[in-house]
KEMIGU-7872 format. One record per residue (C-alpha): residue number from 0; x, y, z. Coordinates in Angstrom, 2 decimals, decimal comma, m for minus. Layout:
[NUM; [X; Y; Z]],
...
***
This chain:
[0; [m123,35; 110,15; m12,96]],
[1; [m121,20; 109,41; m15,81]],
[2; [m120,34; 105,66; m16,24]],
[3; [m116,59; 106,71; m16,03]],
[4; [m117,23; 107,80; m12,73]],
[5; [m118,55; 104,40; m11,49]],
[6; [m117,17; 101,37; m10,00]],
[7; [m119,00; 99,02; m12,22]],
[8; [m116,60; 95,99; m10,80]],
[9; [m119,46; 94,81; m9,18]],
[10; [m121,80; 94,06; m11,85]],
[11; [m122,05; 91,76; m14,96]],
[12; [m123,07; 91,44; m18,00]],
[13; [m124,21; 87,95; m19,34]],
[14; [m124,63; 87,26; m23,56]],
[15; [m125,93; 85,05; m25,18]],
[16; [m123,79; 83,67; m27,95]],
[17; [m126,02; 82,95; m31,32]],
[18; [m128,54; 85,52; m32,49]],
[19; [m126,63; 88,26; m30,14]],
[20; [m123,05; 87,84; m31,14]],
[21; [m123,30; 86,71; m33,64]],
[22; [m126,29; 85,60; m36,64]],
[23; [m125,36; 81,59; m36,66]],
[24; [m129,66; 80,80; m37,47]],
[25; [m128,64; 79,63; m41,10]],
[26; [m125,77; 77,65; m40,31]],
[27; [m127,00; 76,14; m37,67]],
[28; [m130,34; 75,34; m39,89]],
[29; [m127,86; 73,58; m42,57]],
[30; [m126,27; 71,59; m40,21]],
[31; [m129,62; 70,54; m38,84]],
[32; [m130,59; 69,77; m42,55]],
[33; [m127,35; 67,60; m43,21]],
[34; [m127,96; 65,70; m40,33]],
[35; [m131,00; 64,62; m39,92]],
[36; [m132,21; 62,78; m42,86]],
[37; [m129,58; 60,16; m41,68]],
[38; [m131,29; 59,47; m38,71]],
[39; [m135,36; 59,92; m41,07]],
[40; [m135,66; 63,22; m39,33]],
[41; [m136,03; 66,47; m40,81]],
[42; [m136,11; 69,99; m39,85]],
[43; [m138,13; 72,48; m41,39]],
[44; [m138,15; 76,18; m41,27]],
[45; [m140,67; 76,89; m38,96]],
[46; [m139,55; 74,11; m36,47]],
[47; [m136,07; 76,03; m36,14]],
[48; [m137,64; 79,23; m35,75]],
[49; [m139,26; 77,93; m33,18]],
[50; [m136,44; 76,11; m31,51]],
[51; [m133,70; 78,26; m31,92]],
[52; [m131,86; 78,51; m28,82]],
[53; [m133,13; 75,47; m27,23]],
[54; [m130,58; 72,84; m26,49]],
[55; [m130,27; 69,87; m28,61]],
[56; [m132,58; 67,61; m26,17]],
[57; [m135,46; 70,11; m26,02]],
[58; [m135,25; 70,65; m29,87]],
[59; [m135,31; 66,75; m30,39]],
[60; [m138,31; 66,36; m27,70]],
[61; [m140,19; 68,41; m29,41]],
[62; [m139,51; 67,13; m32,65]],
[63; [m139,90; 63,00; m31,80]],
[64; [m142,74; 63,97; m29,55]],
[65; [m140,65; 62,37; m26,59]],
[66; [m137,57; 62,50; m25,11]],
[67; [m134,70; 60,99; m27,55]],
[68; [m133,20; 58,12; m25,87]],
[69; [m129,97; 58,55; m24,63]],
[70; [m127,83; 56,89; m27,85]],
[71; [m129,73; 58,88; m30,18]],
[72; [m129,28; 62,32; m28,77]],
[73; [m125,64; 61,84; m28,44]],
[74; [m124,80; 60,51; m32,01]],
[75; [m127,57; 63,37; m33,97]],
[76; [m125,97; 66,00; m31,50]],
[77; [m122,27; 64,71; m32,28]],
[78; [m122,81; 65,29; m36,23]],
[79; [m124,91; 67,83; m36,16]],
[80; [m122,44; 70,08; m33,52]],
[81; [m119,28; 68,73; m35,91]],
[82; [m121,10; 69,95; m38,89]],
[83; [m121,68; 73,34; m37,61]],
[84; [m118,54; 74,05; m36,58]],
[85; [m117,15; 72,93; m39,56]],
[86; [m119,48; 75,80; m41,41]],
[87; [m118,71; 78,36; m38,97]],
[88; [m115,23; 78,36; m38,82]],
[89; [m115,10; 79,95; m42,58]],
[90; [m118,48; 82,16; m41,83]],
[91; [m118,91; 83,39; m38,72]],
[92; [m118,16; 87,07; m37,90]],
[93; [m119,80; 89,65; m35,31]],
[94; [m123,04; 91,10; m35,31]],
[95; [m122,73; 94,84; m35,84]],
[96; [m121,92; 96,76; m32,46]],
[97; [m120,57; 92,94; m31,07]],
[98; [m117,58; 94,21; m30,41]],
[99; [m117,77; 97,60; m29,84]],
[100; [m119,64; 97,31; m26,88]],
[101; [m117,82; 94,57; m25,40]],
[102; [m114,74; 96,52; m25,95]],
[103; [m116,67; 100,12; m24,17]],
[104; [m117,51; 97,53; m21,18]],
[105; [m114,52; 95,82; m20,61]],
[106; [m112,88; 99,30; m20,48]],
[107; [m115,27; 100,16; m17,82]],
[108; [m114,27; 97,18; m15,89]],
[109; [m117,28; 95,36; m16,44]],
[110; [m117,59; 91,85; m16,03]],
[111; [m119,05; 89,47; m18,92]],
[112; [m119,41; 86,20; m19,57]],
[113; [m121,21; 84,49; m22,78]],
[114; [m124,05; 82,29; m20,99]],
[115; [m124,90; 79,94; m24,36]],
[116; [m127,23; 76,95; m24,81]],
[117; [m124,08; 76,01; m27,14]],
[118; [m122,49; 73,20; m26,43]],
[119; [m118,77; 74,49; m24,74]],
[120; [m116,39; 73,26; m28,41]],
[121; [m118,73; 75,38; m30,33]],
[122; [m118,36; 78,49; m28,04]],
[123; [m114,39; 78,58; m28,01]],
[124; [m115,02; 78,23; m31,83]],
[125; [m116,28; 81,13; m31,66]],
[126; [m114,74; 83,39; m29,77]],
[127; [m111,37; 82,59; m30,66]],
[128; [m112,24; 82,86; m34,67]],
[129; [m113,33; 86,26; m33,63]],
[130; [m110,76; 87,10; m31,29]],
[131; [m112,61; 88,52; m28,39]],
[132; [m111,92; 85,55; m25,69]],
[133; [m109,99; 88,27; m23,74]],
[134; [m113,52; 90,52; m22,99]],
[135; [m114,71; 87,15; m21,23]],
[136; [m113,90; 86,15; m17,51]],
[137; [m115,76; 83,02; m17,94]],
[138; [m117,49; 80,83; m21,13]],
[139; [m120,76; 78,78; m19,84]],
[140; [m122,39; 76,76; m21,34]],
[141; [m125,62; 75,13; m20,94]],
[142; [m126,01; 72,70; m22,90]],
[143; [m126,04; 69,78; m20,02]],
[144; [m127,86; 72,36; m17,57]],
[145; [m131,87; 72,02; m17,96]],
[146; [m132,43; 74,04; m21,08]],
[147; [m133,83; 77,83; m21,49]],
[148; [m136,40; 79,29; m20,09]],
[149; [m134,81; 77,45; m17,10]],
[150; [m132,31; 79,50; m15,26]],
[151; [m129,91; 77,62; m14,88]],
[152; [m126,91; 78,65; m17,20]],
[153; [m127,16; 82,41; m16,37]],
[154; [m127,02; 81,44; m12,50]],
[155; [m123,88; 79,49; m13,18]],
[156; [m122,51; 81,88; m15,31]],
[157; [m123,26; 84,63; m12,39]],
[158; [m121,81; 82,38; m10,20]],
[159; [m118,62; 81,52; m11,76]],
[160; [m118,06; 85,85; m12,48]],
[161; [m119,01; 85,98; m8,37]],
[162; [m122,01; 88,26; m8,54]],
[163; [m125,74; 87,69; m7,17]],
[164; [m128,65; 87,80; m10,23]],
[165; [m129,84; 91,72; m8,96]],
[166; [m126,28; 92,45; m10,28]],
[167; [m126,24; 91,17; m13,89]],
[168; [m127,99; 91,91; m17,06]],
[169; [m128,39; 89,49; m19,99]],
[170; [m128,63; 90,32; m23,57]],
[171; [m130,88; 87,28; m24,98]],
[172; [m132,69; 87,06; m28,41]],
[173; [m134,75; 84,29; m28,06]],
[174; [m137,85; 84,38; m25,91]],
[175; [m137,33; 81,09; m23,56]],
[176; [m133,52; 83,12; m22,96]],
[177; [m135,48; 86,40; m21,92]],
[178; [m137,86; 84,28; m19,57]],
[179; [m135,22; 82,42; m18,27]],
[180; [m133,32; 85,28; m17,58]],
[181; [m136,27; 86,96; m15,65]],
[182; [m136,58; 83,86; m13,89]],
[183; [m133,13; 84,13; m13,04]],
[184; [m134,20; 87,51; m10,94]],
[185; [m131,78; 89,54; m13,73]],
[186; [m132,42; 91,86; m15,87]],
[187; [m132,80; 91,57; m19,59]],
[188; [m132,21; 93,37; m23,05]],
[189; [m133,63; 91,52; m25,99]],
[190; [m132,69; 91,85; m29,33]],
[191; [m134,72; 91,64; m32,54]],
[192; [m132,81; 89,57; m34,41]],
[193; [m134,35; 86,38; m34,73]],
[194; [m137,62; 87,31; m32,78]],
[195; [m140,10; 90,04; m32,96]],
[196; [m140,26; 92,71; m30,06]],
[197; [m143,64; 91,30; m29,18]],
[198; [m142,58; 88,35; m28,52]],
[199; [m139,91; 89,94; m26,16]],
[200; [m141,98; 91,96; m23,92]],
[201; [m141,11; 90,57; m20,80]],
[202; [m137,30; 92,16; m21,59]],
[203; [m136,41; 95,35; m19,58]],
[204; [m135,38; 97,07; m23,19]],
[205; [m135,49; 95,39; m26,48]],
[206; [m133,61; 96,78; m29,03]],
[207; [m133,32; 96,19; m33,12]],
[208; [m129,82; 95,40; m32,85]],
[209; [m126,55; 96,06; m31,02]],
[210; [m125,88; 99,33; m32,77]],
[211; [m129,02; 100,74; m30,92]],
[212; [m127,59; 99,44; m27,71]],
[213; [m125,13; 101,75; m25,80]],
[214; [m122,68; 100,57; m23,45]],
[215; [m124,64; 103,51; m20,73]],
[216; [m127,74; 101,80; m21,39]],
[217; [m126,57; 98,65; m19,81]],
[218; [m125,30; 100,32; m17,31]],
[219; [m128,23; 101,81; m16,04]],
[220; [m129,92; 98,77; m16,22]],
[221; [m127,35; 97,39; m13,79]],
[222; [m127,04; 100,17; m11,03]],
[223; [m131,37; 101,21; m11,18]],
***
């Protein structure tokens, strides 16, 4: 059955916003970097590989060895969260096939809603320097929910667009967002961008980037 023939009303679509929308991994690095010493921190290359897409309390956890105390993580996440949006507001633009297949499932009267460890300033940065706010019902994000692989944002972002888990998908590159989104009960695309696809197994169909993504492929995933 072809997808125009389909009452895809009843199903969702949850993205992620950095890595999947858009590549943000180097600004988000040099904010980290401009930050940090400040406070006698650093962040090196291999640390932000391997926190990218955590909130700001799991990256700083795992960095201090503890949890940052409660002063700390609000003035580091304050300049560090100003900072990047200060460098993304000049920078930022779609990752190839962004927009193209949020335009093919809006059309198709699917609903979507960006599910994003971001805080929620950083977010409407974002989608309103690109201009695709209208694809969106709803913009979630989790960063005072219990961080990925936790499910938490993609339940509240189902919840907000009105739909159980069975009837979403997520598009996640990061591997705690494709665990969490499993965990979630939903189903999940990952994306190669700033992950291998080994380390996205656990993904219903990983893909090298949106332009090998169709808007039919999603939809499968959603009514199989």
């Amino acid at each position: 059955m072809k997808m125009k023939d389909l009452d895809l009303s009843k199903y969702g679509v949850l993205w992620d916003l950095d890595g999947v929308l858009i590549e943000s991994s180097r600004q988000h690095l040099e904010s980290w970097m401009s930050v940090l010493p400040r406070f006698g921190l650093t962040m090196s290359m291999e640390l932000h590989e391997q926190t990218f897409g955590m909130n700001n309390r799991e990256i700083l956890t795992i960095m201090l060895g503890e949890p940052p105390e409660a002063d700390l993580l609000r003035r580091i996440s304050w300049e560090k969260e100003s900072a990047f949006r200060e460098i993304i507001r000049g920078t930022v633009e779609p990752l190839m096939g962004a927009v193209e297949l949020l335009e093919q499932l809006h059309s198709a009267k699917v609903r979507q809603a960006i599910a994003s460890s971001a805080p929620e300033e950083n977010i409407h940065v974002v989608v309103d320097a690109l201009q695709i706010r209208g694809y969106f019902q709803v913009l979630v994000s989790g960063h005072d929910l219990p961080a990925k692989p936790d499910p938490a944002v993609y339940l509240e972002a189902a919840r907000q667009i009105e739909l159980g888990p069975e009837a979403c998908v997520v598009v996640e590159d990061a591997v705690v967002g494709v665990r969490g989104a499993k965990k979630a009960g939903m189903r999940a695309v990952g994306v190669t961008t700033t992950h291998p696809a080994s380390a996205l197994q656990s993904a219903d169909l990983i893909v090298e980037s949106l332009l090998d993504l169709t808007a039919d492929e999603i939809v499968q995933l959603l009514i199989n």
